[in-house]
N, C-alpha and C positions, 0 to 999 in steps of 0.2 A: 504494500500500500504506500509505503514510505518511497517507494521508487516512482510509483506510479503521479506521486503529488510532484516530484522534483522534476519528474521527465516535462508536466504540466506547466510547471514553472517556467521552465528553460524556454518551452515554445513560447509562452506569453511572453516572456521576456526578449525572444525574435520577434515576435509579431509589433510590440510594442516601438522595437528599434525599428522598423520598416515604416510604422507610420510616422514617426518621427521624422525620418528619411523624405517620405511622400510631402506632407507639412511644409520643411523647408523648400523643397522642390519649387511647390504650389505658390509659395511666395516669394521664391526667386523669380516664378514667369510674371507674378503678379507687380512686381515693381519694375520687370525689363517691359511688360506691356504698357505700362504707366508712364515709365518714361520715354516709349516711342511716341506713343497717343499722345504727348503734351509737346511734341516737336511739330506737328501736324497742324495745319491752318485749322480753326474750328468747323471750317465748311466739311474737311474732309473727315473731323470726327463724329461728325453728324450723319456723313452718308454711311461710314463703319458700322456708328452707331445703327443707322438702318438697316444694312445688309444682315448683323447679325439678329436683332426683331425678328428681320423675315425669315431668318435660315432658323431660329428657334420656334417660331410661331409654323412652317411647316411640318418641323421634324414633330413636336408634340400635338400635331391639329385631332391625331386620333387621342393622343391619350393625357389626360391631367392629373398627371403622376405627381407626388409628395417632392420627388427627388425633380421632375422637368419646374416646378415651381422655384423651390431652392434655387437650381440652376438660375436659372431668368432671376432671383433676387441678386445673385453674389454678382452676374453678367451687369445689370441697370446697377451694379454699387461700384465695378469697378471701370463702368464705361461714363456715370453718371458723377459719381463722386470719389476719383481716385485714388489713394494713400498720397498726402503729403510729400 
């Protein structure tokens, strides 16, 4: 049993490192996107801004999934209001 808890351990404790891993990742794209988007005339972060609406707004038309809503919050926060 004692093996059985340790073995449990070890993997949560990979798994844990991995989203850690994932995390930074997600926020390295999220400040190199931020600082492309703010080099950009605001005309052309308008039309970004657009294309991705409609490239989200077809891919989820069938479905209004918990996670496609998410998505479309964090998309309008970091196209609307980006990290400093």
């Amino acid at each position: 049993m004692k093996n059985l808890i340790a073995e449990l351990l070890v993997k949560l404790a990979a798994k844990e490192e991995e989203s850690k891993e994932l995390v930074a990742q997600v926020e390295a794209l999220e400040i190199i996107v931020t600082a492309i988007l703010r080099k950009l005339e605001p005309e052309q972060q308008q039309s970004i801004a657009a294309g991705i609406d409609d490239a989200m707004h077809n891919a989820s038309a069938d479905t209004q999934s918990e996670d496609a809503q998410l998505l479309r919050n964090y998309l309008d926060k970091m196209l609307n209001h980006p990290r400093v």
